[in-house]
C-alpha positions in Angstrom: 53.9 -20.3 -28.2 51.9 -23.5 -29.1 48.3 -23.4 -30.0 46.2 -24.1 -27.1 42.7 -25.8 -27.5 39.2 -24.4 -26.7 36.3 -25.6 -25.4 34.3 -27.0 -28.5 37.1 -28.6 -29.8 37.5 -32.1 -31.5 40.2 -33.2 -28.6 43.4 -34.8 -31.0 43.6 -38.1 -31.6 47.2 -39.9 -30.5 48.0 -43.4 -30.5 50.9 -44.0 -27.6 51.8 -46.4 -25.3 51.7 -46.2 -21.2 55.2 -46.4 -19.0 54.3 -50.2 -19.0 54.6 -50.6 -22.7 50.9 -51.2 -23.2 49.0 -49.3 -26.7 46.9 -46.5 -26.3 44.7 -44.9 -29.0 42.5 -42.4 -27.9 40.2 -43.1 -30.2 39.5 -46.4 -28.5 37.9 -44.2 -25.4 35.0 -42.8 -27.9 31.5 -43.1 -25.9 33.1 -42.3 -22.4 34.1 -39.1 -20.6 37.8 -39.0 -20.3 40.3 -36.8 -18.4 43.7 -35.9 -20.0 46.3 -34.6 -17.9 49.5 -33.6 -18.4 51.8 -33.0 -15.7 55.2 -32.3 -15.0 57.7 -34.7 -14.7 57.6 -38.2 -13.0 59.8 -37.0 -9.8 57.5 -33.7 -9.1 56.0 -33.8 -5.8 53.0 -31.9 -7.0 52.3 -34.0 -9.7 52.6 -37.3 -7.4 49.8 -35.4 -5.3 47.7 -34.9 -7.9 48.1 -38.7 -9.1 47.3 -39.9 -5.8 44.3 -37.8 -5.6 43.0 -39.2 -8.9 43.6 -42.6 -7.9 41.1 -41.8 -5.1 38.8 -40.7 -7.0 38.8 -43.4 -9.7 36.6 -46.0 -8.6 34.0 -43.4 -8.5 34.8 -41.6 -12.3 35.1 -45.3 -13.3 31.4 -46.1 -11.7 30.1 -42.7 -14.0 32.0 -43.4 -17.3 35.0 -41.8 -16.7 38.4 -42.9 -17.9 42.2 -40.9 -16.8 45.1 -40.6 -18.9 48.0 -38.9 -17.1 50.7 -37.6 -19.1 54.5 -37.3 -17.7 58.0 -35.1 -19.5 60.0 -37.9 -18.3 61.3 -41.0 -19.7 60.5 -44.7 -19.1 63.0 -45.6 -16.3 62.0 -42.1 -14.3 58.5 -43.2 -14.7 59.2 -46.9 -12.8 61.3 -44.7 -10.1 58.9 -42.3 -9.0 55.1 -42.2 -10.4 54.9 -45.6 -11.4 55.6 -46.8 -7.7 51.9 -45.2 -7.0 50.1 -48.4 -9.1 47.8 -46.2 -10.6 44.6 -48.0 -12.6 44.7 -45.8 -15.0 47.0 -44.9 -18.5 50.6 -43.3 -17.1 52.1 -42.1 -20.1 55.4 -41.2 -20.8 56.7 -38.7 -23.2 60.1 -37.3 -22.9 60.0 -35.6 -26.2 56.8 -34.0 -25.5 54.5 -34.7 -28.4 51.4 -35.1 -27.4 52.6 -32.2 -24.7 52.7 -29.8 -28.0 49.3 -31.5 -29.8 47.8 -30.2 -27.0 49.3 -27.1 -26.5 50.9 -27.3 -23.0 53.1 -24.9 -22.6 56.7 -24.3 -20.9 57.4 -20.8 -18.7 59.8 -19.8 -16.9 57.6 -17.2 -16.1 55.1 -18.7 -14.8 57.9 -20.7 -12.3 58.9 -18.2 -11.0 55.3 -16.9 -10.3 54.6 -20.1 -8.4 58.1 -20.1 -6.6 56.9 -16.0 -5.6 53.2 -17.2 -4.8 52.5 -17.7 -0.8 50.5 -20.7 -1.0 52.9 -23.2 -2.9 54.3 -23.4 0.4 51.5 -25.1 1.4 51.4 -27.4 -1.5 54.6 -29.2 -1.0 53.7 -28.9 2.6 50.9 -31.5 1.5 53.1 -33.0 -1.1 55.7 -34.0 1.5 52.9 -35.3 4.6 51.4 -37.5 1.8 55.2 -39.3 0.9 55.7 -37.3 -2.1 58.9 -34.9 -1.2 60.3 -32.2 -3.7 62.9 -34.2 -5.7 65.1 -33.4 -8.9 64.5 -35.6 -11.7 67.7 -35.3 -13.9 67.2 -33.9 -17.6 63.1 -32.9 -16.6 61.4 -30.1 -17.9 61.5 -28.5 -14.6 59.7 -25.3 -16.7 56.7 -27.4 -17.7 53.0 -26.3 -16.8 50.5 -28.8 -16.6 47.5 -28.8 -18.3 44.0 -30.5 -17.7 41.2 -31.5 -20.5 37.7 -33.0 -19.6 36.6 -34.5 -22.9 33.2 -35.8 -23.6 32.0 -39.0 -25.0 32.2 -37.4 -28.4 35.8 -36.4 -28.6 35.1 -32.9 -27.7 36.8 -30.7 -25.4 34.5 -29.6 -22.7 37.3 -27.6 -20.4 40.6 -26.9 -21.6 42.6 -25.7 -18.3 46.1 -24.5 -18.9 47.5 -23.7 -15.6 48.6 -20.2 -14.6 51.0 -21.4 -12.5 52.1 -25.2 -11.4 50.0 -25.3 -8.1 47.1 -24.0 -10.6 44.7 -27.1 -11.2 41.5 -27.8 -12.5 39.7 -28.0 -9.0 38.5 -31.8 -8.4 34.9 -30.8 -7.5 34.9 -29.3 -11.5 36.0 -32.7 -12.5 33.5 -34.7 -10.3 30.9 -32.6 -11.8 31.9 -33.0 -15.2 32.2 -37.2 -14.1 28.8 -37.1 -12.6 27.2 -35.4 -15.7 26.2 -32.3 -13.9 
Protein backbone atom coordinates (compact mmCIF):
# COMPACT_ATOMS: atom_id res chain seq x y z
CA UNK A 1 0.00 0.00 0.00
CA UNK A 2 1.37 3.50 -0.80
CA UNK A 3 1.17 6.33 1.52
CA UNK A 4 -1.76 8.41 0.77
CA UNK A 5 -1.75 12.27 1.55
CA UNK A 6 -3.96 14.22 4.08
CA UNK A 7 -5.49 17.31 4.15
CA UNK A 8 -2.77 19.78 5.63
CA UNK A 9 -0.26 18.50 3.57
CA UNK A 10 2.66 20.22 1.68
CA UNK A 11 1.26 18.66 -1.91
CA UNK A 12 4.85 17.10 -3.58
CA UNK A 13 6.65 18.81 -5.78
CA UNK A 14 7.37 17.07 -9.49
CA UNK A 15 8.88 18.47 -12.37
CA UNK A 16 7.38 16.43 -15.68
CA UNK A 17 6.47 17.15 -18.97
CA UNK A 18 2.69 17.09 -20.60
CA UNK A 19 1.81 14.36 -23.58
CA UNK A 20 2.98 17.33 -25.93
CA UNK A 21 6.47 17.40 -24.57
CA UNK A 22 6.12 20.74 -22.84
CA UNK A 23 7.98 21.10 -18.87
CA UNK A 24 5.98 21.13 -16.02
CA UNK A 25 7.13 22.00 -12.39
CA UNK A 26 4.69 22.24 -9.96
CA UNK A 27 6.35 24.53 -8.23
CA UNK A 28 5.84 27.07 -10.97
CA UNK A 29 1.87 27.04 -9.99
CA UNK A 30 2.67 28.54 -6.33
CA UNK A 31 0.11 31.54 -5.65
CA UNK A 32 -2.82 29.79 -7.56
CA UNK A 33 -5.36 27.00 -6.62
CA UNK A 34 -4.61 24.03 -8.59
CA UNK A 35 -6.37 20.66 -9.23
CA UNK A 36 -4.38 17.44 -9.64
CA UNK A 37 -6.02 14.56 -11.04
CA UNK A 38 -5.03 11.35 -11.84
CA UNK A 39 -7.04 9.13 -13.79
CA UNK A 40 -6.96 5.96 -15.36
CA UNK A 41 -5.58 5.43 -18.56
CA UNK A 42 -5.86 7.50 -21.84
CA UNK A 43 -8.52 5.02 -23.58
CA UNK A 44 -10.97 4.97 -20.31
CA UNK A 45 -14.34 6.14 -21.19
CA UNK A 46 -14.81 7.49 -17.65
CA UNK A 47 -11.84 9.24 -17.57
CA UNK A 48 -12.53 10.99 -21.10
CA UNK A 49 -15.93 12.10 -19.29
CA UNK A 50 -14.34 13.52 -16.54
CA UNK A 51 -11.74 15.47 -18.97
CA UNK A 52 -14.44 16.80 -20.95
CA UNK A 53 -16.33 17.94 -17.95
CA UNK A 54 -13.21 19.83 -16.73
CA UNK A 55 -12.65 21.34 -19.95
CA UNK A 56 -16.14 22.92 -19.40
CA UNK A 57 -15.49 24.13 -16.47
CA UNK A 58 -12.10 25.72 -17.15
CA UNK A 59 -12.71 29.06 -18.43
CA UNK A 60 -14.57 29.60 -15.24
CA UNK A 61 -11.55 27.90 -12.61
CA UNK A 62 -9.24 29.89 -14.94
CA UNK A 63 -11.42 33.30 -14.33
CA UNK A 64 -11.00 32.34 -10.13
CA UNK A 65 -7.24 31.25 -10.12
CA UNK A 66 -7.55 27.87 -10.84
CA UNK A 67 -5.13 25.85 -12.86
CA UNK A 68 -5.83 21.59 -13.89
CA UNK A 69 -3.20 19.10 -14.23
CA UNK A 70 -4.59 15.71 -15.39
CA UNK A 71 -2.56 12.71 -14.90
CA UNK A 72 -2.90 9.51 -17.37
CA UNK A 73 -1.08 5.47 -16.76
CA UNK A 74 -0.55 5.46 -20.40
CA UNK A 75 2.18 6.25 -22.67
CA UNK A 76 2.74 9.12 -25.16
CA UNK A 77 1.29 7.60 -28.35
CA UNK A 78 -2.05 6.33 -26.25
CA UNK A 79 -2.20 9.82 -25.06
CA UNK A 80 -2.38 11.46 -28.96
CA UNK A 81 -4.98 8.42 -29.74
CA UNK A 82 -7.48 8.89 -27.25
CA UNK A 83 -7.37 11.90 -24.58
CA UNK A 84 -5.30 14.10 -26.45
CA UNK A 85 -7.89 14.26 -29.35
CA UNK A 86 -10.20 16.22 -26.59
CA UNK A 87 -7.61 19.61 -26.96
CA UNK A 88 -7.75 20.17 -23.51
CA UNK A 89 -6.21 23.82 -22.16
CA UNK A 90 -4.85 22.48 -19.50
CA UNK A 91 -1.47 20.09 -18.44
CA UNK A 92 -2.32 16.26 -19.91
CA UNK A 93 0.29 14.26 -18.42
CA UNK A 94 1.60 11.13 -19.20
CA UNK A 95 3.09 8.58 -16.96
CA UNK A 96 3.33 4.99 -17.85
CA UNK A 97 5.54 4.19 -15.08
CA UNK A 98 3.45 5.81 -12.59
CA UNK A 99 5.60 8.00 -10.57
CA UNK A 100 4.03 10.74 -9.63
CA UNK A 101 0.88 8.12 -9.49
CA UNK A 102 2.93 6.55 -6.28
CA UNK A 103 4.23 10.29 -4.88
CA UNK A 104 0.82 10.76 -4.44
CA UNK A 105 -0.29 7.72 -3.22
CA UNK A 106 -2.93 6.54 -5.84
CA UNK A 107 -3.52 3.30 -5.45
CA UNK A 108 -4.19 0.06 -7.76
CA UNK A 109 -7.24 -2.58 -6.59
CA UNK A 110 -8.58 -5.10 -7.97
CA UNK A 111 -10.84 -4.86 -5.35
CA UNK A 112 -12.14 -1.97 -5.70
CA UNK A 113 -12.86 -3.07 -9.71
CA UNK A 114 -14.65 -5.42 -9.10
CA UNK A 115 -16.77 -3.29 -6.66
CA UNK A 116 -17.41 -0.79 -9.42
CA UNK A 117 -18.11 -3.65 -12.09
CA UNK A 118 -20.79 -5.07 -8.96
CA UNK A 119 -22.11 -1.41 -8.23
CA UNK A 120 -25.71 -0.63 -10.13
CA UNK A 121 -24.90 2.80 -11.11
CA UNK A 122 -21.68 2.36 -13.26
CA UNK A 123 -24.08 1.29 -15.67
CA UNK A 124 -25.17 4.58 -15.93
CA UNK A 125 -21.77 6.05 -16.09
CA UNK A 126 -20.69 4.49 -19.34
CA UNK A 127 -24.24 5.09 -20.34
CA UNK A 128 -23.04 8.85 -20.19
CA UNK A 129 -19.57 7.99 -21.25
CA UNK A 130 -20.81 6.51 -24.49
CA UNK A 131 -23.86 9.46 -25.47
CA UNK A 132 -20.93 12.01 -24.94
CA UNK A 133 -18.42 10.02 -27.77
CA UNK A 134 -16.34 8.43 -25.23
CA UNK A 135 -17.14 4.43 -25.58
CA UNK A 136 -15.57 1.73 -23.20
CA UNK A 137 -12.30 0.84 -25.12
CA UNK A 138 -9.15 -1.38 -24.13
CA UNK A 139 -6.01 0.44 -24.18
CA UNK A 140 -3.34 -2.30 -24.54
CA UNK A 141 -0.67 -2.69 -21.56
CA UNK A 142 -3.08 -0.01 -19.27
CA UNK A 143 -3.40 -0.32 -15.69
CA UNK A 144 -6.94 -1.37 -16.21
CA UNK A 145 -6.71 -1.80 -12.00
CA UNK A 146 -5.90 1.86 -11.44
CA UNK A 147 -8.20 4.21 -9.06
CA UNK A 148 -8.11 7.63 -9.67
CA UNK A 149 -7.45 10.16 -7.30
CA UNK A 150 -8.33 13.97 -7.00
CA UNK A 151 -6.30 16.80 -4.98
CA UNK A 152 -7.44 20.46 -4.59
CA UNK A 153 -4.31 22.33 -3.51
CA UNK A 154 -4.17 25.82 -2.46
CA UNK A 155 -2.03 28.67 -3.42
CA UNK A 156 0.44 27.67 -0.78
CA UNK A 157 1.19 24.08 -1.90
CA UNK A 158 -1.00 22.58 0.54
CA UNK A 159 -3.41 19.91 0.23
CA UNK A 160 -6.87 21.11 0.93
CA UNK A 161 -8.87 17.67 -0.11
CA UNK A 162 -7.19 14.54 -0.83
CA UNK A 163 -10.00 12.19 -2.53
CA UNK A 164 -8.90 8.74 -3.26
CA UNK A 165 -11.68 7.09 -4.95
CA UNK A 166 -13.62 4.17 -3.50
CA UNK A 167 -14.29 2.90 -6.57
CA UNK A 168 -13.66 4.25 -10.34
CA UNK A 169 -17.06 5.96 -10.82
CA UNK A 170 -16.16 7.56 -7.32
CA UNK A 171 -15.16 11.36 -7.92
CA UNK A 172 -14.65 14.34 -6.16
CA UNK A 173 -18.19 15.83 -7.03
CA UNK A 174 -17.61 19.08 -9.33
CA UNK A 175 -19.85 21.35 -7.20
CA UNK A 176 -16.80 20.49 -4.24
CA UNK A 177 -14.40 21.70 -6.82
CA UNK A 178 -16.29 24.78 -7.95
CA UNK A 179 -16.39 25.68 -4.41
CA UNK A 180 -13.03 25.15 -3.62
CA UNK A 181 -12.28 27.39 -7.31
CA UNK A 182 -14.68 30.09 -6.11
CA UNK A 183 -13.00 30.35 -2.69
CA UNK A 184 -16.04 29.34 -0.71
Amino acid sequence: MTHQLQQGMIAPTFRTVDHCGNPISFENYRGRKVLLAFMRFSACALCNLRVHQFINRYPDWQRQGMDVIAFFESPEANMRTYVGTQNAPFPLVNDPKARLYDLYGVETSEEKVRMTMADAHTKMFVEEAAAAGFPLTPEEGSNFNRIPADFLIDESGIVRVAHYSHIITDHLPLVEIDSFASGE
